[in-house]
C-alpha positions as CSV (number, residue, x, y, z in Angstrom):
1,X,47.5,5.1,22.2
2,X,48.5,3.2,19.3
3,X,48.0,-0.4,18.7
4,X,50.6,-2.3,16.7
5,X,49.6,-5.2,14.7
6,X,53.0,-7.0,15.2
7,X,53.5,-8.6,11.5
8,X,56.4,-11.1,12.2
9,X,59.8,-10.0,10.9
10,X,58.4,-6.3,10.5
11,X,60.2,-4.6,13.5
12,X,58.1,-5.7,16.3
13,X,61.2,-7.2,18.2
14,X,62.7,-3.6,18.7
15,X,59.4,-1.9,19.4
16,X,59.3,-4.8,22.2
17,X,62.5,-3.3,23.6
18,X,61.6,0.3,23.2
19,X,58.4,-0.6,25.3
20,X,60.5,-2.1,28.1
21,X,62.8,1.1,28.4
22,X,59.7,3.3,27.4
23,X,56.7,2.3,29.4
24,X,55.0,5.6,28.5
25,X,55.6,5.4,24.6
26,X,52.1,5.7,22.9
27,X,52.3,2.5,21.6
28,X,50.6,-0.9,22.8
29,X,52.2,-4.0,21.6
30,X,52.0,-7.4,22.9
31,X,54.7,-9.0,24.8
32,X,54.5,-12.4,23.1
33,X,53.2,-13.9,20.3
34,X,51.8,-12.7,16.8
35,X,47.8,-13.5,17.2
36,X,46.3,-9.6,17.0
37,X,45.4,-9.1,13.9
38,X,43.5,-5.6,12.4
39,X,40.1,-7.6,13.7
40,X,41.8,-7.5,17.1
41,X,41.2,-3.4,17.9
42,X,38.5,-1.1,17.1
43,X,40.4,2.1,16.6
44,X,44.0,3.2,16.6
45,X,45.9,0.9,14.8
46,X,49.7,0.9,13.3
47,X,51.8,-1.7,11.9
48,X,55.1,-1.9,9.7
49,X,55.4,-3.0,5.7
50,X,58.3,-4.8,4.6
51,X,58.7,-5.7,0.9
52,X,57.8,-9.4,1.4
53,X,60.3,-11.0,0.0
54,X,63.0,-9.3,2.3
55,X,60.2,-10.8,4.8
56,X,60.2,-14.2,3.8
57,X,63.9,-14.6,3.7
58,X,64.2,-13.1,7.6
59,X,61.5,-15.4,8.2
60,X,63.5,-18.2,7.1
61,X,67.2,-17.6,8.7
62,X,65.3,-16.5,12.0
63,X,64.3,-20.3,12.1
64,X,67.5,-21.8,10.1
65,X,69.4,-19.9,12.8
66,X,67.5,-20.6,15.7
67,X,70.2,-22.6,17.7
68,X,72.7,-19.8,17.5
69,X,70.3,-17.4,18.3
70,X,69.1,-19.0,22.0
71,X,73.0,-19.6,22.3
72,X,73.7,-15.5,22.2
73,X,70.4,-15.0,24.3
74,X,72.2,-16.6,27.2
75,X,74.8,-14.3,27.4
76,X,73.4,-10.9,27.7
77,X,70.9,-9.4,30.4
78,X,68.2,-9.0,28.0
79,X,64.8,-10.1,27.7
80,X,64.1,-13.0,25.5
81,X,61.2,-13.4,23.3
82,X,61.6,-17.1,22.6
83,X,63.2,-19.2,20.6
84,X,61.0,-22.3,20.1
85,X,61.9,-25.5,19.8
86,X,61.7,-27.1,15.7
87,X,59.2,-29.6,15.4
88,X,59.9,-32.5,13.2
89,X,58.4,-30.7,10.2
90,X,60.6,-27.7,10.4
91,X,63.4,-30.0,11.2
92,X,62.9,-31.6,7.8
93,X,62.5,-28.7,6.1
94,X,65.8,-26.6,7.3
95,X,67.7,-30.5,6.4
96,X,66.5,-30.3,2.9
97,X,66.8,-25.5,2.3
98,X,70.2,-24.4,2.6
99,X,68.3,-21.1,1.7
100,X,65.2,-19.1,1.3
101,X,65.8,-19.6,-2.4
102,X,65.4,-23.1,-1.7
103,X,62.8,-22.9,0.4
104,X,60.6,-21.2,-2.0
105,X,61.7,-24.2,-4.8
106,X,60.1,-26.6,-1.8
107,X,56.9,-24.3,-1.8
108,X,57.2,-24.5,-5.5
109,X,57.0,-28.3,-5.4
110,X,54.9,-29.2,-2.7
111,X,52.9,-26.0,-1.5
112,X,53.2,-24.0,1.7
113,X,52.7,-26.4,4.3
114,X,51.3,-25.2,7.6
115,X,54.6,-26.6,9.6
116,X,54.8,-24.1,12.5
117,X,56.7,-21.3,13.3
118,X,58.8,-21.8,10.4
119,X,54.8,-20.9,8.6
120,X,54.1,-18.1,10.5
121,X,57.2,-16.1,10.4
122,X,56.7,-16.6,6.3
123,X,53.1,-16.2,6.2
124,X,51.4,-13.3,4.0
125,X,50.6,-10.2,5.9
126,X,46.9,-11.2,4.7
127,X,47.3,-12.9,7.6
128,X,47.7,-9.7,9.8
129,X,45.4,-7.5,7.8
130,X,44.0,-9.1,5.7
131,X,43.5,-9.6,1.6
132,X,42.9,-6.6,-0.4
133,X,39.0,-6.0,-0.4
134,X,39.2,-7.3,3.8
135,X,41.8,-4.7,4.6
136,X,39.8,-1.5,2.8
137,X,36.8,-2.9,5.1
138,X,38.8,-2.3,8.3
139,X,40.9,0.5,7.1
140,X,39.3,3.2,9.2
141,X,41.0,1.4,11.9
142,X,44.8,2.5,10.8
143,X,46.3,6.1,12.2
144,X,49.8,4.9,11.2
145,X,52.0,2.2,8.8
146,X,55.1,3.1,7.7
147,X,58.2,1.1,6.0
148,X,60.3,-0.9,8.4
149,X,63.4,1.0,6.9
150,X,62.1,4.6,8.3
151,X,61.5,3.2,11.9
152,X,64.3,4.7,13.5
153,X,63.0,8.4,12.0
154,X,59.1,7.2,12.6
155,X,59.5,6.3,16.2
156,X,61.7,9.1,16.9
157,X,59.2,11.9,15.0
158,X,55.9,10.5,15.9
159,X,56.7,8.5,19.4
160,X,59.1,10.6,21.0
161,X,61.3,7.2,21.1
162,X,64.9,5.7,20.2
163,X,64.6,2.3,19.3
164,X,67.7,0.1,20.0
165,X,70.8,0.2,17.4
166,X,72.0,-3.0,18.8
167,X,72.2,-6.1,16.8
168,X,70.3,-8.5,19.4
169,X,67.4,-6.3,20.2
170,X,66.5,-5.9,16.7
171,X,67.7,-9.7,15.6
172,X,69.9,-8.3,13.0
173,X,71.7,-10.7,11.0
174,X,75.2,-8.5,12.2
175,X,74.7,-11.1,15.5
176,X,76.1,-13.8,12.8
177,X,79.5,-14.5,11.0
178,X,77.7,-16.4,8.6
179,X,75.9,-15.3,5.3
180,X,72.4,-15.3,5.5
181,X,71.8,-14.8,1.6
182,X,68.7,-12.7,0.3
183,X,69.4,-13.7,-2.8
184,X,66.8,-15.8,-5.1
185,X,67.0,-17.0,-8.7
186,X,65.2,-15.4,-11.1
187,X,62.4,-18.2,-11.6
188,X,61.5,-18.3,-8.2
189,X,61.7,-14.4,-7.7
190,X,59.1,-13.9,-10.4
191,X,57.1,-16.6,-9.2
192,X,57.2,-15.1,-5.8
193,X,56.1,-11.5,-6.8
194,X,53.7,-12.5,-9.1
195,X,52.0,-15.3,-8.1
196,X,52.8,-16.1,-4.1
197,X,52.7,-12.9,-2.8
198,X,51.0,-11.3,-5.6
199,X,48.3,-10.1,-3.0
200,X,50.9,-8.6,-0.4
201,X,53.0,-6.6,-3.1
202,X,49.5,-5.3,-4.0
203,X,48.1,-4.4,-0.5
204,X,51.3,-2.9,0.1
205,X,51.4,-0.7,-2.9
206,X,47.8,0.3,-1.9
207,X,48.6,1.9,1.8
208,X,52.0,3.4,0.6
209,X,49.5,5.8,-1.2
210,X,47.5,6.5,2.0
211,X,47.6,10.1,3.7
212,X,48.1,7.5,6.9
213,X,51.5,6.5,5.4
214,X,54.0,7.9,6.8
215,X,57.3,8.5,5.4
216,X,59.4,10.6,8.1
């Protein structure tokens, strides 16, 4: 059995769903919430990389479209993972960004305020795994990571699983008929790389170099 460190915006929705129609796929993943991080397990552990940026901005139109989602959750059959309420914070936050982009000019101005969910969706995956020198101590831990855009192939190859292709179940922005822009100016794009998420791009360019990377 594998245990997935569910990094939020990396996938972990659709492995959710896969479980539900899969009880026997070798996976463990928890059914709510994002606290399990590499520290959590002692052996066996997988988890999916996203290039953070593409992370950040999910993280940001899961919460700017939070009413719309809850409103689509009503009318299917489907589990629902939550959708939680925005506390004032958030609420003031999503008034002033139209965008990610603007989001990041925020972060730019003020720092990156611990303001809830909106936080943790957009948090580092240091978070999950840790910074650089923590992750190579815990690294004999990890059997698997791969890159959120091979999970169909991953979970197929190595699982012995389909994941779900439809827009709900993996919280794709197809749900919506209205742009959700990944697009950031060039200022706040190099600030982002180099400087924000410096560490991320880093740790990530480390374990795509690992034999436990897989790539199909």
């Amino acid at each position: 059995m594998d245990y997935y460190i569910h990094i939020p915006k990396s996938g972990g929705t659709s492995i959710k769903y896969a479980k539900e129609s899969n009880p026997n796929m070798p996976v463990h993943i928890q059914t709510a919430g994002h606290n399990q991080t590499i520290h959590s397990f002692n052996q066996n552990v997988c988890f999916i990389v996203r290039d953070p940026w593409e992370r950040f901005c999910s993280g940001f139109w899961e919460r700017k479209t939070m009413p719309q989602r809850r409103n689509i959750s009503k009318t299917n059959t489907f589990t629902s993972f939550g959708y939680a309420d925005y506390n004032h914070l958030e609420t003031n936050i999503l008034n002033q960004c139209a965008t990610p982009d603007d989001y990041v000019s925020l972060i730019r101005k003020t720092g990156f305020q611990n303001v809830g969910v909106l936080t943790e969706l957009c948090a580092s995956i240091q978070h999950w795994i840790g910074n650089p020198e923590e992750y190579k101590k815990q690294e004999h831990k990890v059997v698997k990571v791969f890159d959120i855009k091979n999970m169909d192939n991953i979970f197929k190859n190595h699982y012995n699983t389909e994941l779900p292709q439809d827009a709900f179940r993996k919280r794709s922005r197809k749900l919506f008929d209205i742009e959700q822009s990944y697009n950031g100016s060039s200022s706040n794009t190099v600030w982002f790389t180099e400087e924000f998420r410096k560490a991320d791009y880093k740790l990530i360019e480390y374990i795509t170099k690992q034999n436990y990377y897989a790539k199909d």
